[in-house]
BAKEVEX-663184 format. One record per residue (C-alpha): x, z, y. Coordinates in Angstrom, 2 decimals, decimal comma. Example, Ala and Ser with C-alpha at 12.3 -4.5 7.8 and 13.67 -1.06 7.14 Angstrom:
REM residues 2
+---------+---------+---------+
|       u |       w |       v |
+---------+---------+---------+
|   12,30 |    7,80 |   -4,50 |
|   13,67 |    7,14 |   -1,06 |
+---------+---------+---------+
REM end
This chain:
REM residues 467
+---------+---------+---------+
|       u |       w |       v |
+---------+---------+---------+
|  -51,44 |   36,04 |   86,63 |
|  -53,06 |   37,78 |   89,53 |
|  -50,74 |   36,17 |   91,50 |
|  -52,39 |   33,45 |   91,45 |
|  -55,21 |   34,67 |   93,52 |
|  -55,00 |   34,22 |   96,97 |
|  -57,20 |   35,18 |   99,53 |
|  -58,85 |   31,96 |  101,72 |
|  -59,40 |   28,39 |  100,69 |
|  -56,92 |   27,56 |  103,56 |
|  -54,10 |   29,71 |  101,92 |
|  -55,01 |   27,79 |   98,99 |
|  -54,47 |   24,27 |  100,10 |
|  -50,93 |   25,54 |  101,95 |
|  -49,73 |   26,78 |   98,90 |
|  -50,41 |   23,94 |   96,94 |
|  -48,42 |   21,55 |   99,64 |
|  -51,07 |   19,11 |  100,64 |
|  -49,80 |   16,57 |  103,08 |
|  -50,67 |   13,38 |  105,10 |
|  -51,12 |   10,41 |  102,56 |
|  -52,07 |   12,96 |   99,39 |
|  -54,97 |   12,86 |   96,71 |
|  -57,65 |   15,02 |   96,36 |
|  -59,94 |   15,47 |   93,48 |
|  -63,65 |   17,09 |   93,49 |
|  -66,76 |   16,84 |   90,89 |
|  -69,99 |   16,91 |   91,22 |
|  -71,68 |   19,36 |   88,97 |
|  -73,26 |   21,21 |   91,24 |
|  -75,13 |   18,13 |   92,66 |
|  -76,57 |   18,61 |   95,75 |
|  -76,98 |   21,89 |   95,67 |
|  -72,73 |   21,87 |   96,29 |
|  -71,04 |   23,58 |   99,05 |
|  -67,54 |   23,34 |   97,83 |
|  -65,99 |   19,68 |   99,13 |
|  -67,40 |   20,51 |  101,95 |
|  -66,34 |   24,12 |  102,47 |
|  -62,82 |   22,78 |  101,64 |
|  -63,12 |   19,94 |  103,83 |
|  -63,53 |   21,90 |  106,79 |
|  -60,12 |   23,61 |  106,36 |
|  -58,16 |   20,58 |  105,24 |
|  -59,58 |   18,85 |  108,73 |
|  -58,93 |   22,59 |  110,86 |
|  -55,34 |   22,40 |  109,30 |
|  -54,68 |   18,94 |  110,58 |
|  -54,30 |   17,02 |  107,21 |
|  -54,90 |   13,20 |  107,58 |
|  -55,05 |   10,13 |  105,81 |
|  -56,42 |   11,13 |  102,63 |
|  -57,78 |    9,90 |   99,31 |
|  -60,98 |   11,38 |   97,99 |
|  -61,61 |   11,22 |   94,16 |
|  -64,71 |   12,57 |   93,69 |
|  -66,57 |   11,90 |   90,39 |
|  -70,15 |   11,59 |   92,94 |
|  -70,96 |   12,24 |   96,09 |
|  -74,75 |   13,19 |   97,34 |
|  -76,43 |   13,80 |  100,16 |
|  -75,07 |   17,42 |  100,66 |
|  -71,89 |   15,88 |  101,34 |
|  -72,96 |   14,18 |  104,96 |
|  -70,32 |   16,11 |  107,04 |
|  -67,65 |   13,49 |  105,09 |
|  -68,93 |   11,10 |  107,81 |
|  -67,48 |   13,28 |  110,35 |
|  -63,76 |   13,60 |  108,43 |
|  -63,80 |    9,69 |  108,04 |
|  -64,61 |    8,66 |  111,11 |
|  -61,40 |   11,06 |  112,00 |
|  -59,26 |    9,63 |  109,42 |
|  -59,05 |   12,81 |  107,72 |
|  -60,07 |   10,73 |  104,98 |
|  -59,15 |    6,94 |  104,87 |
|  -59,67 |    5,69 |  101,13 |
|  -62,89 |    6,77 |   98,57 |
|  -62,88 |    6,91 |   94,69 |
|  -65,93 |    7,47 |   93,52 |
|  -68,57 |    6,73 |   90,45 |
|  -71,71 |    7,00 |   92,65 |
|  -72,82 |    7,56 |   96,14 |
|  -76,71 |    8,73 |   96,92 |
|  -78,01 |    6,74 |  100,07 |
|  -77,43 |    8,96 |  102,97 |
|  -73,38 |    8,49 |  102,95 |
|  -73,80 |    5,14 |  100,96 |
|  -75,75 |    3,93 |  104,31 |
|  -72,79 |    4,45 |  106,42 |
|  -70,39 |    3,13 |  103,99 |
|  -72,62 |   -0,34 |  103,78 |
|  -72,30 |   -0,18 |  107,89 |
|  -68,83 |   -0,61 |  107,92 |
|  -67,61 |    3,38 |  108,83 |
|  -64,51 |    2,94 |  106,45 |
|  -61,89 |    0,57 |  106,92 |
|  -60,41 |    0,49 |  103,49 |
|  -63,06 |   -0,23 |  100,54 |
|  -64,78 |    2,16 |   98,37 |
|  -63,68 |    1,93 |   95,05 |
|  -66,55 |    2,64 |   92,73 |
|  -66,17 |    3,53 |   89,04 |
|  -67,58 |    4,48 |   86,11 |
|  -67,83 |    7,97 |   84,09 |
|  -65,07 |    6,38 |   81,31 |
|  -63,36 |    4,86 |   83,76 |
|  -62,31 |    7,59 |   86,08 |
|  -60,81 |    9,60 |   83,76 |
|  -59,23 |    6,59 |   82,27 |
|  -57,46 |    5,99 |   85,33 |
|  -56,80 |    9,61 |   86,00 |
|  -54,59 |    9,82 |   82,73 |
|  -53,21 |    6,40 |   82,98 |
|  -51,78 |    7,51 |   86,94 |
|  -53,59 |    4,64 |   88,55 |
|  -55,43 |    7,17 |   90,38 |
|  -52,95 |   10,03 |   90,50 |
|  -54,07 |   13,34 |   91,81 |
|  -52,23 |   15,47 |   94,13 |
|  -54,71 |   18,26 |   94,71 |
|  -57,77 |   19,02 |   92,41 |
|  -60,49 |   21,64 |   93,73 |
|  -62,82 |   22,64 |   90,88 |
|  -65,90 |   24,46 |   91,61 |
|  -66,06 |   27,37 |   88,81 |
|  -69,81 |   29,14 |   88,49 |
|  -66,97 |   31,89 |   87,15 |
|  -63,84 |   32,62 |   86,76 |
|  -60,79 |   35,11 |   86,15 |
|  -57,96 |   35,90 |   88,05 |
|  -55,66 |   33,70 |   85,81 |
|  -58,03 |   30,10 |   86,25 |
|  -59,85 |   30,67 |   83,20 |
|  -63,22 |   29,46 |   84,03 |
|  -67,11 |   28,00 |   83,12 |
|  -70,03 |   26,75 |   84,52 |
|  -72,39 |   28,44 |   81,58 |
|  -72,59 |   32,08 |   83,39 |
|  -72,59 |   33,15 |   86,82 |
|  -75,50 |   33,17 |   90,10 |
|  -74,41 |   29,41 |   90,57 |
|  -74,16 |   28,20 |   86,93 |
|  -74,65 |   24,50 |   86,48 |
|  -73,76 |   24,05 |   82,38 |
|  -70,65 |   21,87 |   81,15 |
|  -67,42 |   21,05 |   83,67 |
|  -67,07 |   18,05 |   81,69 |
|  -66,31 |   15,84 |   84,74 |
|  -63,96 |   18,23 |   86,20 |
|  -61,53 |   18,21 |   82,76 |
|  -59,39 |   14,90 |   83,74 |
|  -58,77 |   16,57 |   87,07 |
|  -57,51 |   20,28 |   85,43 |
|  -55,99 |   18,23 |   83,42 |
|  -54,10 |   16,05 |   85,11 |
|  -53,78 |   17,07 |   88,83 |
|  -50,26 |   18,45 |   90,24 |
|  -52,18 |   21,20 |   91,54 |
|  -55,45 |   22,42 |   90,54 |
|  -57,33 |   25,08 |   92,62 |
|  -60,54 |   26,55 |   91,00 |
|  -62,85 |   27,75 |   93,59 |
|  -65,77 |   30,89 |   92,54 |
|  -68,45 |   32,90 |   93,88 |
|  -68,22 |   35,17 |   90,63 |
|  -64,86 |   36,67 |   90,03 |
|  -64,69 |   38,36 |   86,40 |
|  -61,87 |   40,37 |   84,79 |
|  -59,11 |   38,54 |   82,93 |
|  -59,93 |   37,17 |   80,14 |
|  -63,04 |   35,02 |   81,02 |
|  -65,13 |   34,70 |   77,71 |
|  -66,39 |   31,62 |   76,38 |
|  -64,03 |   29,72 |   78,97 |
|  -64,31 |   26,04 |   79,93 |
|  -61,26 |   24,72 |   81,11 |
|  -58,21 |   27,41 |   80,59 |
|  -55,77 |   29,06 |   82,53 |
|  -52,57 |   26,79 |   81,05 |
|  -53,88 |   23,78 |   84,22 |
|  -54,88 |   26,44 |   87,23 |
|  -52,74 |   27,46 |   89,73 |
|  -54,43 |   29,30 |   92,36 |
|  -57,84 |   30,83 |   92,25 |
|  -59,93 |   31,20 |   95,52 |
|  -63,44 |   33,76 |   95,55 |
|  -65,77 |   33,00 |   98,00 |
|  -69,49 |   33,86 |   98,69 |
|  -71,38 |   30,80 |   97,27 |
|  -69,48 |   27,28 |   95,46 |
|  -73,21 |   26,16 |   95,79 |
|  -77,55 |   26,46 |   95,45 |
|  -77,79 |   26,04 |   91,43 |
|  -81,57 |   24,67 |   92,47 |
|  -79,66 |   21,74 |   93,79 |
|  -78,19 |   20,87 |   89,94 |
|  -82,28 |   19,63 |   89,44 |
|  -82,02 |   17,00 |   92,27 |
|  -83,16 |   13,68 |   91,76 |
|  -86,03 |   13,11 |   89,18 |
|  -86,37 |   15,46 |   86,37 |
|  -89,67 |   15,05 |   85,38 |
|  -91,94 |   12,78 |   83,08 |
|  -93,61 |   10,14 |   85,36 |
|  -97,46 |   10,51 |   85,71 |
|  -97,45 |    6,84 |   87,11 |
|  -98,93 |    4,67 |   83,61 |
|  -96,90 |    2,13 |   84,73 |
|  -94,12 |    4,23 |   83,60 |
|  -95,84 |    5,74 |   80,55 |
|  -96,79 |    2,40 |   79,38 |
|  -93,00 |    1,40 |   79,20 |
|  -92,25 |    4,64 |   78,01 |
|  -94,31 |    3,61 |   75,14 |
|  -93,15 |    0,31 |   74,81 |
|  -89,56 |    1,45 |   74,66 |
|  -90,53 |    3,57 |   71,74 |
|  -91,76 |    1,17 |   70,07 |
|  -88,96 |   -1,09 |   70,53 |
|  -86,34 |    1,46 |   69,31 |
|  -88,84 |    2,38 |   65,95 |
|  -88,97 |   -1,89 |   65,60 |
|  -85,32 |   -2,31 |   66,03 |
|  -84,05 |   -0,54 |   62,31 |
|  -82,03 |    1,47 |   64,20 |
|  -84,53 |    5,03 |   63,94 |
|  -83,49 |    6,39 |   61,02 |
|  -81,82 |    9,80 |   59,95 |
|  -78,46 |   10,23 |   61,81 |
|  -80,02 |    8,68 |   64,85 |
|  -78,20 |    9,04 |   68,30 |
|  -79,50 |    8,48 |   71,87 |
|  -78,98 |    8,73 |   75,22 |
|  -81,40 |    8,22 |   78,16 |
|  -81,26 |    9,38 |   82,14 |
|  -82,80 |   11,56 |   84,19 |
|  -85,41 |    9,16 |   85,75 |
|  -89,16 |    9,36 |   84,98 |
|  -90,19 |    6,68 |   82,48 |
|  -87,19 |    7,49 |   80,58 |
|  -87,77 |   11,19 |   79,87 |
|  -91,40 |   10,13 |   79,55 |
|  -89,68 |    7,95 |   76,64 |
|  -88,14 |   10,63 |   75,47 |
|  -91,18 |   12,90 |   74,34 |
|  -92,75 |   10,14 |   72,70 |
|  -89,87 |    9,39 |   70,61 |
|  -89,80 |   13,18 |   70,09 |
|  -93,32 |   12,90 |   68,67 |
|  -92,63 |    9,88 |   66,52 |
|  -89,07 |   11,54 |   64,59 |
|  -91,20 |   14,73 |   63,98 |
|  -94,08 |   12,56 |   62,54 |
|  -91,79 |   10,62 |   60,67 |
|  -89,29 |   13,23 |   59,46 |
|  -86,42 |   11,76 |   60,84 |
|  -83,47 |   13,93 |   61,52 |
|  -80,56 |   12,36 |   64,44 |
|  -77,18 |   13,65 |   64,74 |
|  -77,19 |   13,71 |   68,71 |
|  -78,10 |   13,22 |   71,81 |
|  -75,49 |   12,63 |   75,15 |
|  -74,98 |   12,65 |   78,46 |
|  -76,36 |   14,60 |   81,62 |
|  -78,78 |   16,48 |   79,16 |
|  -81,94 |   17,44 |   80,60 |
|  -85,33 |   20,17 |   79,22 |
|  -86,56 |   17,23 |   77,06 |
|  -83,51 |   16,72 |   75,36 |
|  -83,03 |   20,99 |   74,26 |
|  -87,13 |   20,70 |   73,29 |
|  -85,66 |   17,73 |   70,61 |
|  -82,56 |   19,54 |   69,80 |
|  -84,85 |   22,83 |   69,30 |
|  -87,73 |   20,76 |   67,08 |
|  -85,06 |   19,75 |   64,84 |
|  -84,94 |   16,59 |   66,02 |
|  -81,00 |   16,14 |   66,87 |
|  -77,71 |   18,46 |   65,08 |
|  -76,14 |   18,27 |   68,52 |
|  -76,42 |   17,81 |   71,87 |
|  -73,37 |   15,88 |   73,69 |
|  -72,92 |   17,59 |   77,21 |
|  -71,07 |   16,00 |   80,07 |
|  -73,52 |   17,24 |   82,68 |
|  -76,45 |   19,30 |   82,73 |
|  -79,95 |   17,70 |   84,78 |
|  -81,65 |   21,05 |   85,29 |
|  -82,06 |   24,74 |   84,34 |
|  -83,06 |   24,99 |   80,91 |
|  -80,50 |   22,89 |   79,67 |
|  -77,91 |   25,33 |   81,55 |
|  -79,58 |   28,30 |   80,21 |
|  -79,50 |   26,21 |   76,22 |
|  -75,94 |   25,03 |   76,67 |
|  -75,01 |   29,05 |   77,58 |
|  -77,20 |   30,25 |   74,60 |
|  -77,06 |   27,57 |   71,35 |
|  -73,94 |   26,42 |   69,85 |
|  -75,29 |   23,10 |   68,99 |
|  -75,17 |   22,52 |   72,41 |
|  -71,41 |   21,34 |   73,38 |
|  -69,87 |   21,04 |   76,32 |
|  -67,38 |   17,57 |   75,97 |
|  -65,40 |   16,64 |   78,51 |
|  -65,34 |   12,96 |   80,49 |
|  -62,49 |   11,61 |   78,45 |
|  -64,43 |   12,24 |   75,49 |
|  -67,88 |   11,26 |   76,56 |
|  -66,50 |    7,85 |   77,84 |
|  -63,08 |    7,53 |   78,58 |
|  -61,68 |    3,85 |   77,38 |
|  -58,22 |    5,22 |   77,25 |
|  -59,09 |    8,21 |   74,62 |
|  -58,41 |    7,19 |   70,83 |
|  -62,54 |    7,77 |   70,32 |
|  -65,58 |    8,70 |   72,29 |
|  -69,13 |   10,02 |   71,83 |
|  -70,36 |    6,08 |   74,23 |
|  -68,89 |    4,39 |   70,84 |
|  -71,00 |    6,32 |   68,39 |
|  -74,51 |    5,83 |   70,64 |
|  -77,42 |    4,08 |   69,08 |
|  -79,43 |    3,39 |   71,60 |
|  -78,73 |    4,00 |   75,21 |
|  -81,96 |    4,24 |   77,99 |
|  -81,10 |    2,66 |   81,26 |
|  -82,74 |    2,05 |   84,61 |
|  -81,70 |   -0,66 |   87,19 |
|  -82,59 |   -1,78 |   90,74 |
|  -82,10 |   -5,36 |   89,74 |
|  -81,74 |   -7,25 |   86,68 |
|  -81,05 |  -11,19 |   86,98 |
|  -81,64 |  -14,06 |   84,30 |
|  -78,47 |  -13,48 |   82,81 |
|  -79,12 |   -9,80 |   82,20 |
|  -76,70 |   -8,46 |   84,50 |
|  -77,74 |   -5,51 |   86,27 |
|  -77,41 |   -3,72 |   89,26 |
|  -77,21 |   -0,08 |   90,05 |
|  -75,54 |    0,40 |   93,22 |
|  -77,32 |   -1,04 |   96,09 |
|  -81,04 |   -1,28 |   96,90 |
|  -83,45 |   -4,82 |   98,13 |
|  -81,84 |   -4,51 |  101,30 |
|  -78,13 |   -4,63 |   99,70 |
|  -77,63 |   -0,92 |  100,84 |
|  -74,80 |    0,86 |   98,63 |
|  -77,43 |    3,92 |   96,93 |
|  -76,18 |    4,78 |   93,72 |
|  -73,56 |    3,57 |   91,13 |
|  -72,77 |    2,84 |   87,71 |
|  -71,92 |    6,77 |   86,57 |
|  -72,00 |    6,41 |   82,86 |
|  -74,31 |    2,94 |   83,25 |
|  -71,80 |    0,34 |   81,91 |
|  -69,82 |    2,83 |   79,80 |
|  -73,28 |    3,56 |   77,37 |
|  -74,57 |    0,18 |   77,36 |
|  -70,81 |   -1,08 |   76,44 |
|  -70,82 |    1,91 |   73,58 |
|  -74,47 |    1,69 |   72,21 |
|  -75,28 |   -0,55 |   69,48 |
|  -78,86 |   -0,95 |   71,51 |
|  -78,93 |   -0,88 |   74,89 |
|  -82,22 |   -0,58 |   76,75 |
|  -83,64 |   -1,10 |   80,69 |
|  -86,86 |    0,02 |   81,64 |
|  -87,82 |   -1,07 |   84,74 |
|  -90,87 |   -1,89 |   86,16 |
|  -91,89 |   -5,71 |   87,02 |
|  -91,45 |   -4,92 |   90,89 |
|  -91,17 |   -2,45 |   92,77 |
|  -92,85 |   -2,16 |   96,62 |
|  -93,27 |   -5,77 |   96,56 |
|  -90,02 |   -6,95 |   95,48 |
|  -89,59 |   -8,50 |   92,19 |
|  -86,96 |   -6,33 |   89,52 |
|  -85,46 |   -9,66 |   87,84 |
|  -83,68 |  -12,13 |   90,04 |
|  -81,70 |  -15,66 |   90,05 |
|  -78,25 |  -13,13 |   90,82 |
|  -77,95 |   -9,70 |   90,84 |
|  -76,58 |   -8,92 |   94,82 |
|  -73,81 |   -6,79 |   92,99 |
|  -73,14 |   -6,56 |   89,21 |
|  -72,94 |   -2,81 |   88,13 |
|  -73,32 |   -3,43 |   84,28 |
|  -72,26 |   -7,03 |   82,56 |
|  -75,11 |   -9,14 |   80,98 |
|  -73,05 |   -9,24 |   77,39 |
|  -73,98 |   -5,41 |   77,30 |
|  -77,35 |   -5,60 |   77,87 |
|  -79,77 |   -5,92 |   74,91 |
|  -83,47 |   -6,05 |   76,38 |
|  -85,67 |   -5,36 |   79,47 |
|  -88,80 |   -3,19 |   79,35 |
|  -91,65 |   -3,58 |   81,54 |
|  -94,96 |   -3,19 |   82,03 |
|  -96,04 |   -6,90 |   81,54 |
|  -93,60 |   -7,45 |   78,39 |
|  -89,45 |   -7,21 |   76,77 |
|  -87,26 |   -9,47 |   77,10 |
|  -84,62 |   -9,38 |   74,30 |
|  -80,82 |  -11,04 |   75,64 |
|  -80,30 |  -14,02 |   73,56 |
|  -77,60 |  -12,65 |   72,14 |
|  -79,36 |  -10,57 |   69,87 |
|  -81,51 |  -12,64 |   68,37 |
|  -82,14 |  -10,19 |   65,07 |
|  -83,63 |   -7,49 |   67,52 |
|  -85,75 |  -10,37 |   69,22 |
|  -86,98 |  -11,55 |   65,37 |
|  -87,92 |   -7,63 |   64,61 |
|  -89,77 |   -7,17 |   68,15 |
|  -92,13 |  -10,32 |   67,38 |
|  -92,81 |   -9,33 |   64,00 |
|  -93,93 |   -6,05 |   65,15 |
|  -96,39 |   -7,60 |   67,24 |
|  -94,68 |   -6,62 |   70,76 |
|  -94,87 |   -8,85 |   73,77 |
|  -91,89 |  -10,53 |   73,47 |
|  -91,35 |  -13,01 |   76,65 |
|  -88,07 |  -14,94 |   77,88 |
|  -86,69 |  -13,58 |   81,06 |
|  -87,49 |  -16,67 |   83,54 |
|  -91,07 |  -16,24 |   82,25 |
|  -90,83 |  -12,27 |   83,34 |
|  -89,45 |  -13,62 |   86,40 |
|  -91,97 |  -15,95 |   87,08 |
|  -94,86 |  -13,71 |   85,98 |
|  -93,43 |  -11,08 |   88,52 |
|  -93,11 |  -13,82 |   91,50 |
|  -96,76 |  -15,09 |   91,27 |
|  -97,91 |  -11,75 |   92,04 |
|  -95,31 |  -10,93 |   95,02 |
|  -94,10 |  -13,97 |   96,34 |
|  -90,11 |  -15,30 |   96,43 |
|  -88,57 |  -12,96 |   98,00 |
|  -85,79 |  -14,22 |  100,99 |
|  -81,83 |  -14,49 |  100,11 |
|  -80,17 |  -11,04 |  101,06 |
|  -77,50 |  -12,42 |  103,44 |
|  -74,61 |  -10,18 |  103,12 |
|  -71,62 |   -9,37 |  105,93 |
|  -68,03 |  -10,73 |  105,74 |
|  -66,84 |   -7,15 |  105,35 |
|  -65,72 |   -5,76 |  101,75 |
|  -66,87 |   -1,98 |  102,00 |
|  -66,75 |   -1,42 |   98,18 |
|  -65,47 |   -2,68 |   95,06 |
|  -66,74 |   -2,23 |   91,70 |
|  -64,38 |   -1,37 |   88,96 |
|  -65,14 |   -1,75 |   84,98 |
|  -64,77 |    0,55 |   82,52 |
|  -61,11 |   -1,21 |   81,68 |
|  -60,06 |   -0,97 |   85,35 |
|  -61,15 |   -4,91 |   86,21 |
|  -62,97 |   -5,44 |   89,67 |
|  -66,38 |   -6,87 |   88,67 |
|  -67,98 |   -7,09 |   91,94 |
|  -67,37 |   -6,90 |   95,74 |
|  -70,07 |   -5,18 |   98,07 |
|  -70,15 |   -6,64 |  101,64 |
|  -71,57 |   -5,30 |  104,88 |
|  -74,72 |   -4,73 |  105,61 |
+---------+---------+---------+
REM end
């Protein structure tokens, strides 16, 4: 057992045999507060490793020196589920050579256990740990809440490495992932800043804009039948959608009604629900900010699941295909209620699908809010400029001017009338949205492939070109 504690990251990757043309694995619940891929990129580069596969389940900002180990084919090929702009800039520039493949939460692990995207060498960043590889991300100075991304990759990995700054005697309480998948165990001084877990938005928007389709989303989940004692939900970390959130807090407590969960990245708003009685459960993949850490160490309602079983399409269940209602954001939504997640206006890879497509595919109501336009540039278009999410799995668009309800559904369109809400086509959203900013010009796009997007079931959906 102790034996498997070694003293460097760099005796770590030697003993685990990493060579030229090998796969490594990282996730991303420390956010971008993480020091780890990058701490271990530095010694796979000073070691003279090359030609490498990254799977990471995200990359962020943090992770900027990656520009560095590509542009020195360190690395030469990128799996990922989503890439924040900084990196994502490059990328869309043309710095790789070979495509990024993007995919989603599901889908990773789905590939991970099927051996499309085998894994050589898995480094998992462990808040704490024993000598023997038990570990968690509940306790510790750098705890971030579940590991649930960083399962497939104990899991399935030829090696797996867990990396801590908080080293506790064998046996670990209350342990994560177990000792049976780890083979070495590294300490070092800091895996990461915990403050970074809360980057991004975390907080209910101020803008009315936001609140006002917070309030209309509420309203179309209470309209659509589907609010009702054993409710379950899911919504993101953006603004208008915790904003959501606390209203439809309000309305289950004024109404009695009593849901069996909640999923996802779980966020403060979600515990307050889960602590008014509001949900059984919580469903936790990933954990947006500090209180849900400290809720997910403290309550047993809180449970940690792993990726396979938040949204893997290769498990024999998973929480996605239980969802009610799913909250979404987009960038871009086009007449045929596709929508877009992973570039910006300027066609700029800044994001990705994470658990986008893999909710709205599960839920039996999936939801965008999104305002009307954004700095001047109208949200629904002819033709999304890359399709993160299919139109079949899109139910309705919420703005501030009105809903639009996907033809598809036309029971939920029937309710939303009845009820009195603003119920529009999506050309006339379109058209109310270009009167007030103009047509905006065709994005013209390079000849370059510099991603691809992958489905949930492993299909390439989409191609992003150059920039």
């Amino acid at each position: 057992m102790a034996g498997k504690l070694v003293k460097s990251i760099r005796e770590a990757i030697q003993l685990a045999g990493l060579k030229d043309g090998m796969s490594i694995s990282f996730h991303h619940h420390l956010r971008n507060g993480d020091y780890t891929l990058n701490l271990v990129m530095h010694e796979i580069a000073a070691l003279g490793v090359k030609e490498l596969t990254l799977n990471a389940s995200s990359l962020f900002d943090t992770h900027a020196e990656l520009e560095e180990h590509i542009e020195n084919r360190v690395v030469t090929k990128i799996n990922t589920n989503y890439m924040s702009s900084g990196l994502g800039r490059r990328i869309s520039e043309g710095l790789m050579e070979a495509p990024v493949s993007f995919r989603t939460h599901g889908g990773r692990p789905r590939d991970i256990q099927l051996g499309i995207t085998p894994i050589d060498v898995a480094f998992i960043a462990a808040p704490t740990a024993d000598c023997a590889g038990n570990c968690s991300g509940k306790f510790g100075p750098s705890a971030c809440g579940s590991l649930g991304y960083a399962f497939p990759d104990a899991m399935y990995a030829k090696k797996v490495i867990v990396i801590t700054d908080n080293l506790v005697d064998y046996p670990l309480k209350g342990w994560s992932i177990p000792e049976i998948y780890v083979d070495y165990v590294v300490r070092v001084d800091a895996i990461g800043n915990p403050q970074g877990i809360v980057s991004g938005t975390t907080k209910i928007t101020r803008d009315p804009v936001g609140l006002i389709m917070a309030q209309t989303a509420v309203k179309v989940i209470k309209h659509s039948g589907l609010l009702k004692d054993g409710f379950s939900f899911q919504t993101g970390a953006g603004g208008a959608s915790l904003a959501a959130a606390s209203y439809l807090k309000n309305v289950m407590l004024q109404e009695n009604i009593r849901g069996s969960f909640a999923s996802g990245g779980i966020t403060g708003y979600l515990v307050d629900m889960l602590e008014a009685g509001c949900f059984e459960s919580l469903m936790d993949v990933q954990c947006f900010d500090l209180k849900a850490v400290e809720s997910i160490r403290k309550n047993p309602a809180h449970q940690e699941i792993s990726a396979m079983q938040y949204a893997s399409p290769a498990a024999k269940s998973a929480v996605v295909d239980n969802l009610d209602v799913v909250i979404l954001g987009a960038t871009e939504i086009d007449t045929d209620f596709n929508v877009n997640v992973h570039t910006d206006s300027s066609g700029y890879i800044m994001g990705g699908s994470g658990g986008h497509s893999d909710t709205a595919a599960g839920a039996k109501l999936s939801m965008i809010i999104a305002p009307l336009f954004r700095a001047r540039l109208p949200i629904v278009t002819d033709h999304v400029s890359c399709i993160s999410t299919p139109g079949r799995d899109i139910d309705v668009l919420v703005t501030q001017r009105g809903v639009a309800v996907n033809p598809k559904n036309q029971e939920l369109m029937l309710r939303l009338k009845d009820a009195g809400l603003n119920v529009m086509d999506i050309q006339q959203l379109k058209a109310v949205a270009e009167r007030i900013t103009g047509k905006p010009g065709h994005l013209t796009r390079g000849e370059r492939k510099v991603a691809e997007v992958i489905y949930r079931d492993g299909t390439v959906i989409d191609s992003i070109y150059s920039v």
